[in-house]
Biopython code that builds the backbone (N, CA, C, O; Angstrom):
import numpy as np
from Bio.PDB.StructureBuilder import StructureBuilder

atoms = [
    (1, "UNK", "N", (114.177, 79.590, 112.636)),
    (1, "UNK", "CA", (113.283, 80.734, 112.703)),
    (1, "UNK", "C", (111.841, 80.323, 113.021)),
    (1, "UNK", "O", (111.228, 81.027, 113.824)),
    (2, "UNK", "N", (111.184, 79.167, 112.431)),
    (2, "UNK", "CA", (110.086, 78.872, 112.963)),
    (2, "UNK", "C", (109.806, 78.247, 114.156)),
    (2, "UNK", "O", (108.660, 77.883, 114.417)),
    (3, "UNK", "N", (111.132, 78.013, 115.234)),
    (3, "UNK", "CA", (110.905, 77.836, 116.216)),
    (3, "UNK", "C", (111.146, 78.855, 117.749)),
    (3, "UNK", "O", (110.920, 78.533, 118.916)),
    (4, "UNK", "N", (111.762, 80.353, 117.105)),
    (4, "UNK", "CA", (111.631, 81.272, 117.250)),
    (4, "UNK", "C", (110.235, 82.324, 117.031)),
    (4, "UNK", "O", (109.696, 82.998, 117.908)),
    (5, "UNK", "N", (109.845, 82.222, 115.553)),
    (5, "UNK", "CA", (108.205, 82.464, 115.317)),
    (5, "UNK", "C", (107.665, 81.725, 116.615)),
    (5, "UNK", "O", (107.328, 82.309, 117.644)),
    (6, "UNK", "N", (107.639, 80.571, 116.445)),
    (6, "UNK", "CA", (106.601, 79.932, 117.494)),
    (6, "UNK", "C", (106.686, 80.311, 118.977)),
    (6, "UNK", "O", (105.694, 80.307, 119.706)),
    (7, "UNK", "N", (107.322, 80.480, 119.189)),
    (7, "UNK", "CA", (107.380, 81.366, 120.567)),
    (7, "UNK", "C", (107.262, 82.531, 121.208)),
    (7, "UNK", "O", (107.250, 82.998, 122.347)),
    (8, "UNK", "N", (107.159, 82.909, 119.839)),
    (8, "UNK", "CA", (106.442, 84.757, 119.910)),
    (8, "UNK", "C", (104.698, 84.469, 119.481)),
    (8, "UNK", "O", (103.709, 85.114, 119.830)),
    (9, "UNK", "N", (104.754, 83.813, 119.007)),
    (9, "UNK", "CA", (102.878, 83.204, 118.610)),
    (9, "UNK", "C", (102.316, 82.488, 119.634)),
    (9, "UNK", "O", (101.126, 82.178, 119.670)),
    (10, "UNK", "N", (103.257, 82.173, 120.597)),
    (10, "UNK", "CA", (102.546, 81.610, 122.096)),
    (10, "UNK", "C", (102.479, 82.610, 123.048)),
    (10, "UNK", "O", (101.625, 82.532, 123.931)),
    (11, "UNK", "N", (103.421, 83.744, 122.993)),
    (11, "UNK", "CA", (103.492, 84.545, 123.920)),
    (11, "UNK", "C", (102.368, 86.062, 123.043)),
    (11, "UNK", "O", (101.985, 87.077, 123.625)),
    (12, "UNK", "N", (102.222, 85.853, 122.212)),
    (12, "UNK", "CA", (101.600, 87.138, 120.966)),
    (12, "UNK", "C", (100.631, 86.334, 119.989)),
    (12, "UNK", "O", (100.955, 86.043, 118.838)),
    (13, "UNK", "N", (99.661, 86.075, 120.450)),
    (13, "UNK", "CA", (98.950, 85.338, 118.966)),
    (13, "UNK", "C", (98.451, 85.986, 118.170)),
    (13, "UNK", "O", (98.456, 85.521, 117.031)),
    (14, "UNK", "N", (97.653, 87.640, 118.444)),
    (14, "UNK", "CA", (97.308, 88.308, 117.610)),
    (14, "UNK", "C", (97.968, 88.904, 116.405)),
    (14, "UNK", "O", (97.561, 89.015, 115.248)),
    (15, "UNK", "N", (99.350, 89.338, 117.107)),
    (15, "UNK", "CA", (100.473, 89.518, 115.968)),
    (15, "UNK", "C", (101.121, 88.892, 115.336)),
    (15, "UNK", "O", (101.530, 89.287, 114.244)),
    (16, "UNK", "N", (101.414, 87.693, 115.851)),
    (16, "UNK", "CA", (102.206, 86.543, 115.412)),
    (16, "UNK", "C", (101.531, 85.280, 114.402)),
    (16, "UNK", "O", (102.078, 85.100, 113.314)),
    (17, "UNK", "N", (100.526, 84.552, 114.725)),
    (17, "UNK", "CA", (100.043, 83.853, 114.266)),
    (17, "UNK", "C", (100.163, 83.679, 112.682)),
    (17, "UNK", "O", (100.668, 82.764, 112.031)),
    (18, "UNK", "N", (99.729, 84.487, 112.403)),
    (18, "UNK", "CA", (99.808, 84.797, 110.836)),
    (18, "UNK", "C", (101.221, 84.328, 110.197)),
    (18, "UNK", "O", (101.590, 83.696, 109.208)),
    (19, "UNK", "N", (101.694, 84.859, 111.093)),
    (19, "UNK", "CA", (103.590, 85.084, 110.380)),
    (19, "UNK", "C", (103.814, 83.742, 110.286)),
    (19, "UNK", "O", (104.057, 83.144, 109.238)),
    (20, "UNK", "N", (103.710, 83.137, 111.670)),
    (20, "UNK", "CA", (104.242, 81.920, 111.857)),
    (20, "UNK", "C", (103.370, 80.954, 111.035)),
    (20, "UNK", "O", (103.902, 79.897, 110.697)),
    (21, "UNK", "N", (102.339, 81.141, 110.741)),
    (21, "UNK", "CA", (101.430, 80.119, 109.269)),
    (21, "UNK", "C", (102.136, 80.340, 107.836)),
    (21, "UNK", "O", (102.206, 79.431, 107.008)),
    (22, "UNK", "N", (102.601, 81.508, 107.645)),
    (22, "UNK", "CA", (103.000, 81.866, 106.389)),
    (22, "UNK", "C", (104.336, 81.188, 106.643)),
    (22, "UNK", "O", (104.781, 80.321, 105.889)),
    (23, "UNK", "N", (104.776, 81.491, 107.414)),
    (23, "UNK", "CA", (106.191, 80.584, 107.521)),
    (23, "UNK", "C", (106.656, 79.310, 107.382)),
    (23, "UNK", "O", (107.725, 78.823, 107.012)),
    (24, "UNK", "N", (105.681, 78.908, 107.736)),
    (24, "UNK", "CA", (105.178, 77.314, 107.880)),
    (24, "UNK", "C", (105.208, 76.578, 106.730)),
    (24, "UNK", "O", (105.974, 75.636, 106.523)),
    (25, "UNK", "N", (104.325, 77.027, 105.930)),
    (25, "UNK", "CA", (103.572, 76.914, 104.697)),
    (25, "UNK", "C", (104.578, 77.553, 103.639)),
    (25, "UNK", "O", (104.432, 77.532, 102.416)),
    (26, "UNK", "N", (105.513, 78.063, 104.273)),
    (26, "UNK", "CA", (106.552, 78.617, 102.845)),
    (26, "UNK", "C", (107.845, 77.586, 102.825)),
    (26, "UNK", "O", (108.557, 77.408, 101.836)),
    (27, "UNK", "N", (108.022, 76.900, 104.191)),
    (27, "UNK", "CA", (109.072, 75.621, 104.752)),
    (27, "UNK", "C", (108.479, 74.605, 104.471)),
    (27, "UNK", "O", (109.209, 73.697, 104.074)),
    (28, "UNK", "N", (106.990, 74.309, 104.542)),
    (28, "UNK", "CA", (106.343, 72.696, 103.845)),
    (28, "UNK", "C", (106.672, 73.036, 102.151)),
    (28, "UNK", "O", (107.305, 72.219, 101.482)),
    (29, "UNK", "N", (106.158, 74.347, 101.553)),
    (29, "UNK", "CA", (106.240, 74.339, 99.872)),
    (29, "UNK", "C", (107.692, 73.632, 99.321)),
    (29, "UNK", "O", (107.814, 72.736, 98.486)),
    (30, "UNK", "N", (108.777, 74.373, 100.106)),
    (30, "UNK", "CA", (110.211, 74.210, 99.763)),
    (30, "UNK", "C", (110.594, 72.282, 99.975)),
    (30, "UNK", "O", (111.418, 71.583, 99.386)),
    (31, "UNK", "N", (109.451, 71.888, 101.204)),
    (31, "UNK", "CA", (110.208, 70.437, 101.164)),
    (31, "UNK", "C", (108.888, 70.036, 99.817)),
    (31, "UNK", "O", (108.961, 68.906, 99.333)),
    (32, "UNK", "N", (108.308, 70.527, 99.548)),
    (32, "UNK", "CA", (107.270, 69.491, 98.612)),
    (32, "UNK", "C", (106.472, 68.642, 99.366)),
    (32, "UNK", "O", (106.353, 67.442, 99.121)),
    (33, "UNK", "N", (105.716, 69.448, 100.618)),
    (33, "UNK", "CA", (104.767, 68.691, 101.419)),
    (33, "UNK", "C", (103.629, 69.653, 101.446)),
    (33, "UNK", "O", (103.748, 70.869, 101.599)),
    (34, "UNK", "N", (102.301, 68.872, 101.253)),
    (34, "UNK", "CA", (101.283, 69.310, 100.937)),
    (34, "UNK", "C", (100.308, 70.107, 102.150)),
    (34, "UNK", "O", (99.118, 70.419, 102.149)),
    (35, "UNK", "N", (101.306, 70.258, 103.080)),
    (35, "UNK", "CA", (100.584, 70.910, 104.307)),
    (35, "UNK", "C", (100.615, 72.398, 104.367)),
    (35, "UNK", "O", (100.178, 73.299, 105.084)),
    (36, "UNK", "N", (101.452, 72.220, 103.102)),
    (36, "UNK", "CA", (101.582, 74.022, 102.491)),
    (36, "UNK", "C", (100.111, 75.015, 102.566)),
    (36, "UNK", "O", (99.720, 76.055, 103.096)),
    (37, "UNK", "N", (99.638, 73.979, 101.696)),
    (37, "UNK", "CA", (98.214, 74.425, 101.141)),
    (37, "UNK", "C", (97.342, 74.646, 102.545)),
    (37, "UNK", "O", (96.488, 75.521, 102.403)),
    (38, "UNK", "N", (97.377, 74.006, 103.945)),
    (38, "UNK", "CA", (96.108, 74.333, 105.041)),
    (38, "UNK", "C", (97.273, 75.479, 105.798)),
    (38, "UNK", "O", (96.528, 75.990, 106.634)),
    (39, "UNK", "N", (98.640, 76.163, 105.985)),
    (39, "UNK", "CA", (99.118, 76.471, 106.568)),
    (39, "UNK", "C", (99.085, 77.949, 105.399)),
    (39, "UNK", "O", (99.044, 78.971, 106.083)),
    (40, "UNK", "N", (99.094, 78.284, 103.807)),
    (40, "UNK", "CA", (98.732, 79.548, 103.764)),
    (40, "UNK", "C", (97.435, 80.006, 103.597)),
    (40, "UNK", "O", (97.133, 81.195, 103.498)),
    (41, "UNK", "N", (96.296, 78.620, 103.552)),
    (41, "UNK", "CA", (95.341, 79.100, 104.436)),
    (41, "UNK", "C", (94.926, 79.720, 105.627)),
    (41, "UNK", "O", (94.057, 80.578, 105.779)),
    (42, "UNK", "N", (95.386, 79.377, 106.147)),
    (42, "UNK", "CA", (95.661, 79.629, 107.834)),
    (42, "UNK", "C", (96.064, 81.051, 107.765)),
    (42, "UNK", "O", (95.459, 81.884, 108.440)),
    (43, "UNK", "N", (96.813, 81.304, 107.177)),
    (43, "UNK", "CA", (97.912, 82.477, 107.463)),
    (43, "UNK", "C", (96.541, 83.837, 106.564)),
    (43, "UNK", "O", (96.330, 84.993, 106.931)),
    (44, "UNK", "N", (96.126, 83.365, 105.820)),
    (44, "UNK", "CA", (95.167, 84.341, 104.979)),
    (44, "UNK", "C", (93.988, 84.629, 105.985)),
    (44, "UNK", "O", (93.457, 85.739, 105.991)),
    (45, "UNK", "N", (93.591, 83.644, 106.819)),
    (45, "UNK", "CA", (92.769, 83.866, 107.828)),
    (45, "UNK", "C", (92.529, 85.022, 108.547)),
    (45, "UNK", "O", (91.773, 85.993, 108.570)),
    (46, "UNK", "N", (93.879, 84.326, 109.372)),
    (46, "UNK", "CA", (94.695, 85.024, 110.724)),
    (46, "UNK", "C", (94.548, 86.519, 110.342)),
    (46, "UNK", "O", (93.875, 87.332, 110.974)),
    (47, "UNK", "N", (95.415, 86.822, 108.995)),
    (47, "UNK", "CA", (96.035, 87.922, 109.018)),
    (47, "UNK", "C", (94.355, 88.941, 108.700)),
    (47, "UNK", "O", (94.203, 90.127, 108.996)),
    (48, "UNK", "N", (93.554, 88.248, 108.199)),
    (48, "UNK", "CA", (92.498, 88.572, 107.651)),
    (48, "UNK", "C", (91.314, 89.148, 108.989)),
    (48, "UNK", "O", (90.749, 90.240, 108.933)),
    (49, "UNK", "N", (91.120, 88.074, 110.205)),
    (49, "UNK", "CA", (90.564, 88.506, 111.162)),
    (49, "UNK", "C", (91.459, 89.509, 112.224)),
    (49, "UNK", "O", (90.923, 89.911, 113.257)),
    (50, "UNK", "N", (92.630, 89.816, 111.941)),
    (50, "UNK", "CA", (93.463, 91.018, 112.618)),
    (50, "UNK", "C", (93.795, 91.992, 111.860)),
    (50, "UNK", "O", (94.661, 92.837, 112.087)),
    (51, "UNK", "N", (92.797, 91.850, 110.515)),
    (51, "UNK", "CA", (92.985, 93.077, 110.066)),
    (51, "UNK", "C", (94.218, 93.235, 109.506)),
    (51, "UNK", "O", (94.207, 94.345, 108.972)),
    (52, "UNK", "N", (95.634, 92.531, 109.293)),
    (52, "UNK", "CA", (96.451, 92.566, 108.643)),
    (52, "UNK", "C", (96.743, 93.176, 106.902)),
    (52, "UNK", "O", (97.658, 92.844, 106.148)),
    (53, "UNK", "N", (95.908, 93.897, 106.713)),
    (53, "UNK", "CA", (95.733, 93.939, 104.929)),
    (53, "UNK", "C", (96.829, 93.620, 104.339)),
    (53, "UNK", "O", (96.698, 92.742, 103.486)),
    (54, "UNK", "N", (98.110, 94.123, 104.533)),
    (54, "UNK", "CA", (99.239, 94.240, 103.934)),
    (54, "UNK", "C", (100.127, 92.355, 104.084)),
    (54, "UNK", "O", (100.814, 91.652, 103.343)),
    (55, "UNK", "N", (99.703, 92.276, 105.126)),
    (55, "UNK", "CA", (100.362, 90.681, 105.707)),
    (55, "UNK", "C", (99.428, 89.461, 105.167)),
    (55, "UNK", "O", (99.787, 88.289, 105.061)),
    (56, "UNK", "N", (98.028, 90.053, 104.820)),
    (56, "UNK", "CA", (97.540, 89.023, 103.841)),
    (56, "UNK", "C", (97.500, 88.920, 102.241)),
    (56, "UNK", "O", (97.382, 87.951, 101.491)),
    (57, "UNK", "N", (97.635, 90.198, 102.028)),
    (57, "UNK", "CA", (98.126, 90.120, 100.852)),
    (57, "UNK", "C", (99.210, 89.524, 100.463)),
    (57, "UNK", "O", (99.095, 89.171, 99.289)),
    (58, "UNK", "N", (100.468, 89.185, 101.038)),
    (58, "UNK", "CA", (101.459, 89.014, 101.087)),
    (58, "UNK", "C", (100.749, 87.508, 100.818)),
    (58, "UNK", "O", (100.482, 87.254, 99.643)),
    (59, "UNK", "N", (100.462, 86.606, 101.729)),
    (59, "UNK", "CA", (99.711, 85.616, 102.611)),
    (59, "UNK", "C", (99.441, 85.021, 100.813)),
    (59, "UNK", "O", (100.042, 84.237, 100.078)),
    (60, "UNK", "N", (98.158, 85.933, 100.669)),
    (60, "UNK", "CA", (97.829, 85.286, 99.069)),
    (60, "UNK", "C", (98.606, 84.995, 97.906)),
    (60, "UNK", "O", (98.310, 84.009, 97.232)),
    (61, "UNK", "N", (99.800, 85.911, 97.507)),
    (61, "UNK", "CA", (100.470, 86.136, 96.598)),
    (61, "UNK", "C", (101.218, 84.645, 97.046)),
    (61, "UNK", "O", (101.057, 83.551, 96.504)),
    (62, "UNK", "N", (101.995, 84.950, 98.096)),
    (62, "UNK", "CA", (103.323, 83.379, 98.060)),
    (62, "UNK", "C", (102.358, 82.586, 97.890)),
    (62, "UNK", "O", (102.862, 81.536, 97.491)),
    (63, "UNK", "N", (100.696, 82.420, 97.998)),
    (63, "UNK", "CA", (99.852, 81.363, 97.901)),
    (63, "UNK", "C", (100.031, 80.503, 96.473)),
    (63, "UNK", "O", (100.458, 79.440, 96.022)),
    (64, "UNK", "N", (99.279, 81.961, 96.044)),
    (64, "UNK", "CA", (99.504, 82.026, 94.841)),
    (64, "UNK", "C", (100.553, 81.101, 93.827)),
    (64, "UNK", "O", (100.477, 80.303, 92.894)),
    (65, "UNK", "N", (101.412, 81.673, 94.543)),
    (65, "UNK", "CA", (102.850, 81.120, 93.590)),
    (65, "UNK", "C", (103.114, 79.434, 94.357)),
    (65, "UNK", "O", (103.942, 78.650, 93.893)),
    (66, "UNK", "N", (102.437, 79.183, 95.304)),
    (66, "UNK", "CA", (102.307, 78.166, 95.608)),
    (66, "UNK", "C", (101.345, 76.959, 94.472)),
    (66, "UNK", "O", (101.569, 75.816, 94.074)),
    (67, "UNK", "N", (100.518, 77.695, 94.322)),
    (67, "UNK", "CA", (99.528, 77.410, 93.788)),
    (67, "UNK", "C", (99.636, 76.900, 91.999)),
    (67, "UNK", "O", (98.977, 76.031, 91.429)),
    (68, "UNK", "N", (100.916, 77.977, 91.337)),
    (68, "UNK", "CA", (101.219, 78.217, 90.139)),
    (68, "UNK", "C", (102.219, 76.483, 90.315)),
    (68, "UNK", "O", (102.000, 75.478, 89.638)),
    (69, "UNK", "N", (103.155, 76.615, 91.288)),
    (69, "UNK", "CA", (103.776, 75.088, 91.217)),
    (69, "UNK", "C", (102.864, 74.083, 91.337)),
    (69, "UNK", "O", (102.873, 73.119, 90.571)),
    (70, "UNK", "N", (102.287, 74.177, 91.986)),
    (70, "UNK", "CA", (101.079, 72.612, 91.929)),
    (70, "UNK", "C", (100.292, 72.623, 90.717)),
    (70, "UNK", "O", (99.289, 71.913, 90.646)),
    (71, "UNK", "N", (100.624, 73.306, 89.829)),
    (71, "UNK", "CA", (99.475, 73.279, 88.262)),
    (71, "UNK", "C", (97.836, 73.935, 89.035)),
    (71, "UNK", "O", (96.796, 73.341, 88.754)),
    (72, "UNK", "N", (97.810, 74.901, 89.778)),
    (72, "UNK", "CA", (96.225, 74.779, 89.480)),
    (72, "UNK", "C", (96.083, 76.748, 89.417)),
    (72, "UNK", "O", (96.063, 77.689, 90.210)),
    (73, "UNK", "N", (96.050, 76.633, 88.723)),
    (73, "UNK", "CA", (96.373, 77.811, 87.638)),
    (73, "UNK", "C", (95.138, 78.977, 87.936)),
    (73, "UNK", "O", (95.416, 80.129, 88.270)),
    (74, "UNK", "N", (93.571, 78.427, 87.741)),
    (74, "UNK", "CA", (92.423, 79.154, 88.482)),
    (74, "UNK", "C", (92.714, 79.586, 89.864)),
    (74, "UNK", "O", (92.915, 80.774, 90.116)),
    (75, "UNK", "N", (92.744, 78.713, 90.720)),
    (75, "UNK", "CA", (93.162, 78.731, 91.698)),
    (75, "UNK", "C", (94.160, 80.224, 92.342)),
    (75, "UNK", "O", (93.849, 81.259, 92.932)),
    (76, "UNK", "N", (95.223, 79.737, 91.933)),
    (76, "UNK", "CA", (96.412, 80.732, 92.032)),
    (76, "UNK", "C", (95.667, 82.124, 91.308)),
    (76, "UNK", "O", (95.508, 83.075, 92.073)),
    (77, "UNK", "N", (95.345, 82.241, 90.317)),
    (77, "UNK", "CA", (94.883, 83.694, 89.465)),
    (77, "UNK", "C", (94.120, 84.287, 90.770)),
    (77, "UNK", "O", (94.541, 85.318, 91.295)),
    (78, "UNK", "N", (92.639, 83.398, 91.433)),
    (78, "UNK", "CA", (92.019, 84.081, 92.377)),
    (78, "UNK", "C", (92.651, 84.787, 93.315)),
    (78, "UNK", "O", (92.382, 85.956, 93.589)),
    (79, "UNK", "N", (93.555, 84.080, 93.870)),
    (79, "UNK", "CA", (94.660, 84.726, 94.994)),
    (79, "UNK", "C", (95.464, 85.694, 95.059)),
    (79, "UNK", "O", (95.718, 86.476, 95.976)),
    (80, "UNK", "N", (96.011, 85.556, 93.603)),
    (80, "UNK", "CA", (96.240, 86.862, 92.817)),
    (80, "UNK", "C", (95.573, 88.415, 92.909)),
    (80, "UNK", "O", (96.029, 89.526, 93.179)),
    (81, "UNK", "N", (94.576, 88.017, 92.629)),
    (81, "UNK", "CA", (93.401, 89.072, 92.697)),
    (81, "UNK", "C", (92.826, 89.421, 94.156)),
    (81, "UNK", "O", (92.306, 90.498, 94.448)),
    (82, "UNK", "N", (92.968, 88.568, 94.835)),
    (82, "UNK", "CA", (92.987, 89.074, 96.334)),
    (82, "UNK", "C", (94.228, 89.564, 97.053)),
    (82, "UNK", "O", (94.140, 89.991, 98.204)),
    (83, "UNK", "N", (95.133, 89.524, 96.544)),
    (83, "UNK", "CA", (96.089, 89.827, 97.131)),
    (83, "UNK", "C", (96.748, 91.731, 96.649)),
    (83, "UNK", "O", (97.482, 92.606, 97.109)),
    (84, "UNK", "N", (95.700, 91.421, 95.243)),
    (84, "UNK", "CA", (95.701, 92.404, 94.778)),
    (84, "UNK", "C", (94.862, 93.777, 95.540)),
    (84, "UNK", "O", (95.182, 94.952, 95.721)),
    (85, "UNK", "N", (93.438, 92.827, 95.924)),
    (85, "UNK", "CA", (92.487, 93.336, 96.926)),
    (85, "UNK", "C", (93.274, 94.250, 98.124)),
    (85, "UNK", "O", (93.037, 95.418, 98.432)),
    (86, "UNK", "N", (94.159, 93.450, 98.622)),
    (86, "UNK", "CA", (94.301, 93.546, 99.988)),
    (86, "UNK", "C", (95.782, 94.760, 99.928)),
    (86, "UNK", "O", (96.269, 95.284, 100.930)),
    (87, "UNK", "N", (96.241, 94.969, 98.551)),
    (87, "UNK", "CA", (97.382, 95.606, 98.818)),
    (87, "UNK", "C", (96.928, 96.802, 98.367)),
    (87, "UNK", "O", (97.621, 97.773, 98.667)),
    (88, "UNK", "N", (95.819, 97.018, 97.641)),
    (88, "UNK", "CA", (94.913, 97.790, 97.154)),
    (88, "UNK", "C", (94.305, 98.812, 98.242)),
    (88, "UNK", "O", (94.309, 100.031, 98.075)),
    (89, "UNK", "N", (93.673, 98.027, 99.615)),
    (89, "UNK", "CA", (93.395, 98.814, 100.655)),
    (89, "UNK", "C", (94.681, 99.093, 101.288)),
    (89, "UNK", "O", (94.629, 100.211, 101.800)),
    (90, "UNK", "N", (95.803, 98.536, 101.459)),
    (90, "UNK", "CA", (96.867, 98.847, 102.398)),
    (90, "UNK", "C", (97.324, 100.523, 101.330)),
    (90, "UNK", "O", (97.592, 101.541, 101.969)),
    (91, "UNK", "N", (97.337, 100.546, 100.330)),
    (91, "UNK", "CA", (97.495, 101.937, 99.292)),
    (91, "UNK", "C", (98.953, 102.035, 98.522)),
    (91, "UNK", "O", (99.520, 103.017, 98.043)),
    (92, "UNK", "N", (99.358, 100.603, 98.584)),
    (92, "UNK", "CA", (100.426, 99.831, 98.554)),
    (92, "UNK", "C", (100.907, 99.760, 96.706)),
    (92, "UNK", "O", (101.583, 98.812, 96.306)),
    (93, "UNK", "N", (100.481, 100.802, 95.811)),
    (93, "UNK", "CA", (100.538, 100.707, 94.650)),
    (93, "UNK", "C", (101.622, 99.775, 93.902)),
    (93, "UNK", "O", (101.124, 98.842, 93.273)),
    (94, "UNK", "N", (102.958, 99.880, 93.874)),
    (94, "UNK", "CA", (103.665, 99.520, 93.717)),
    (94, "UNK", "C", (103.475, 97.873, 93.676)),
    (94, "UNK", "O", (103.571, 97.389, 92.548)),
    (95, "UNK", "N", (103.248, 97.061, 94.635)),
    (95, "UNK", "CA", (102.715, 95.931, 94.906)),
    (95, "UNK", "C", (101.330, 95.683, 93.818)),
    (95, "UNK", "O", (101.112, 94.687, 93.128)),
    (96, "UNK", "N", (100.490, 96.967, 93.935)),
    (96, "UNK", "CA", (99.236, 96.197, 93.233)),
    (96, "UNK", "C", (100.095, 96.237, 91.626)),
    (96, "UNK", "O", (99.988, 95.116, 91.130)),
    (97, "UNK", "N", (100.754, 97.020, 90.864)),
    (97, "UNK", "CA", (101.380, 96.688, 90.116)),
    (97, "UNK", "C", (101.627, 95.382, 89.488)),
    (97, "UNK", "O", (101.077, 94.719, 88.608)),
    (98, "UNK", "N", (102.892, 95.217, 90.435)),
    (98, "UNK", "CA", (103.234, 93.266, 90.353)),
    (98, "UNK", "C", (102.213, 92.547, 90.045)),
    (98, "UNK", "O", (101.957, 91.972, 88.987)),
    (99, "UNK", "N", (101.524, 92.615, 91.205)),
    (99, "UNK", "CA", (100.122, 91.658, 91.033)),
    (99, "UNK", "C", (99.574, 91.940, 89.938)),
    (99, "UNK", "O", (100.065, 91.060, 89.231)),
    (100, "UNK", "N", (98.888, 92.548, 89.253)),
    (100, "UNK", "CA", (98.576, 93.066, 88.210)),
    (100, "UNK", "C", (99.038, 92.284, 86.865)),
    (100, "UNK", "O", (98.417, 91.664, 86.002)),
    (101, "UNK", "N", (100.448, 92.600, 87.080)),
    (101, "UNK", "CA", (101.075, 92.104, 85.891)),
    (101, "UNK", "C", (101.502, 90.175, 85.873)),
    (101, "UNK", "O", (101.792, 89.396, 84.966)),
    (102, "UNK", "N", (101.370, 90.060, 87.084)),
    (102, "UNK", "CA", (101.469, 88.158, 87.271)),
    (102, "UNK", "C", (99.771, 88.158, 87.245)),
    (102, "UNK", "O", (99.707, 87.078, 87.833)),
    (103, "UNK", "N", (98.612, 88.443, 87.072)),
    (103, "UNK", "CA", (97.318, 88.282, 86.614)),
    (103, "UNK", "C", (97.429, 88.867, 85.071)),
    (103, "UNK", "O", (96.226, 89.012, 84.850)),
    (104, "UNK", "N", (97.739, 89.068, 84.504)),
    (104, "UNK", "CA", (97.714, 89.532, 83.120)),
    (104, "UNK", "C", (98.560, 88.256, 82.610)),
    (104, "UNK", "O", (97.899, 87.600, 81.805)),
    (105, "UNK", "N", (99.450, 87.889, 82.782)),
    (105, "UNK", "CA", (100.459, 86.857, 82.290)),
    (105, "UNK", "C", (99.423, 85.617, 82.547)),
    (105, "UNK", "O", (98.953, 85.100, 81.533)),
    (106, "UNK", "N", (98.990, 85.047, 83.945)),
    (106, "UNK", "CA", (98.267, 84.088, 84.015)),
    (106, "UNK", "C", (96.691, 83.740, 83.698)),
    (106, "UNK", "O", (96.057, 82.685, 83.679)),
    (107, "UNK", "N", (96.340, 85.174, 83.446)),
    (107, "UNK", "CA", (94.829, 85.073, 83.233)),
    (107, "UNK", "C", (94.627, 84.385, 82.128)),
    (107, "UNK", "O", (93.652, 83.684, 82.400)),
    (108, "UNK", "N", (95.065, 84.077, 80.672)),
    (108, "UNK", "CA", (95.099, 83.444, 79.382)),
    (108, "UNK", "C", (95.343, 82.049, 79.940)),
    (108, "UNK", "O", (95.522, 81.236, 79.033)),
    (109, "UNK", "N", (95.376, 81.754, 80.638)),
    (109, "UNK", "CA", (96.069, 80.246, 81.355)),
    (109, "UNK", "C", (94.944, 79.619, 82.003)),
    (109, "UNK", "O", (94.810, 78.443, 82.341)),
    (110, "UNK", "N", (94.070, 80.706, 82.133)),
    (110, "UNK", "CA", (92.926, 79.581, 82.909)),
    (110, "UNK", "C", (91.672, 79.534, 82.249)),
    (110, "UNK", "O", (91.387, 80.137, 81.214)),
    (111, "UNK", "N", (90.680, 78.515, 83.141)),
    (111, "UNK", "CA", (89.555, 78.262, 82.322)),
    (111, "UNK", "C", (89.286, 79.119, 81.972)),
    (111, "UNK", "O", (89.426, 79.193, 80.752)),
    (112, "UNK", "N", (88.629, 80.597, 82.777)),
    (112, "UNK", "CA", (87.640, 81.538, 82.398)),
    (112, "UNK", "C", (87.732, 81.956, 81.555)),
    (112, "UNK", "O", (86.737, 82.137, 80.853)),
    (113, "UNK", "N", (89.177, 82.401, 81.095)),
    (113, "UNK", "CA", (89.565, 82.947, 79.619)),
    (113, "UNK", "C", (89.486, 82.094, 78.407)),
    (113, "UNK", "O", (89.714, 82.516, 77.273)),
    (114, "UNK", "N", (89.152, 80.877, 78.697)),
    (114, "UNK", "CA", (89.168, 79.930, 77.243)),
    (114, "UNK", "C", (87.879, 80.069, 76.842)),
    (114, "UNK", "O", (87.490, 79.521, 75.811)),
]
sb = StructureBuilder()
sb.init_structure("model")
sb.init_model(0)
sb.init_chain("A")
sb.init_seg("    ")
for serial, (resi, resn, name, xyz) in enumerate(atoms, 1):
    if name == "N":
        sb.init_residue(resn, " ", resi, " ")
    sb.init_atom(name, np.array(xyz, "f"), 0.0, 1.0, " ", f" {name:<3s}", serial, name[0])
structure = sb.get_structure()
């Protein structure tokens, strides 16, 4: 599939790009390679300068939970909360929900709250 993505992101970069970073970055997490971390960057970007609200939110959350496996707990909460942002403008309630409730569970977990 990501070599399918990639060929719609050469022929479509405005629409595609994004996908194919999140994709990327969800296939480095699964092998345990750290290129995770610049590829759902990437993808938060992308989706971010095309206006994607709904596809970066998305973008942040798997970050997120990216973020929750590598121990960095601040980190992940922020993403959380942006992802919360972003599903918030899409009007996407249901979603801000979730989010909501994985920031309530993790917020006691990080510095700010100690």
């Amino acid at each position: 599939s990501i070599t399918l993505m990639s060929k719609w992101a050469k022929s479509c970069t405005w629409n595609f790009a994004n996908k194919l970073s999140l994709l990327q970055a969800e296939y480095f997490f699964l092998k345990n390679d750290e290129r995770a971390y610049a590829c759902y960057e990437a993808s938060i970007s992308q989706a971010r300068e095309h206006r994607f609200n709904h596809e970066e939110g998305l973008a942040h959350e798997k970050f997120a939970n990216y973020l929750l496996f590598i121990n960095k707990h601040d980190e992940a909460l922020q993403h959380f909360k942006d992802a919360k942002m972003c599903y918030s403008v899409w009007h996407a309630h249901v979603l801000v929900q979730r989010v909501e409730k994985a920031i309530e569970v993790l917020s006691p977990l990080c510095s700010d709250s100690r």
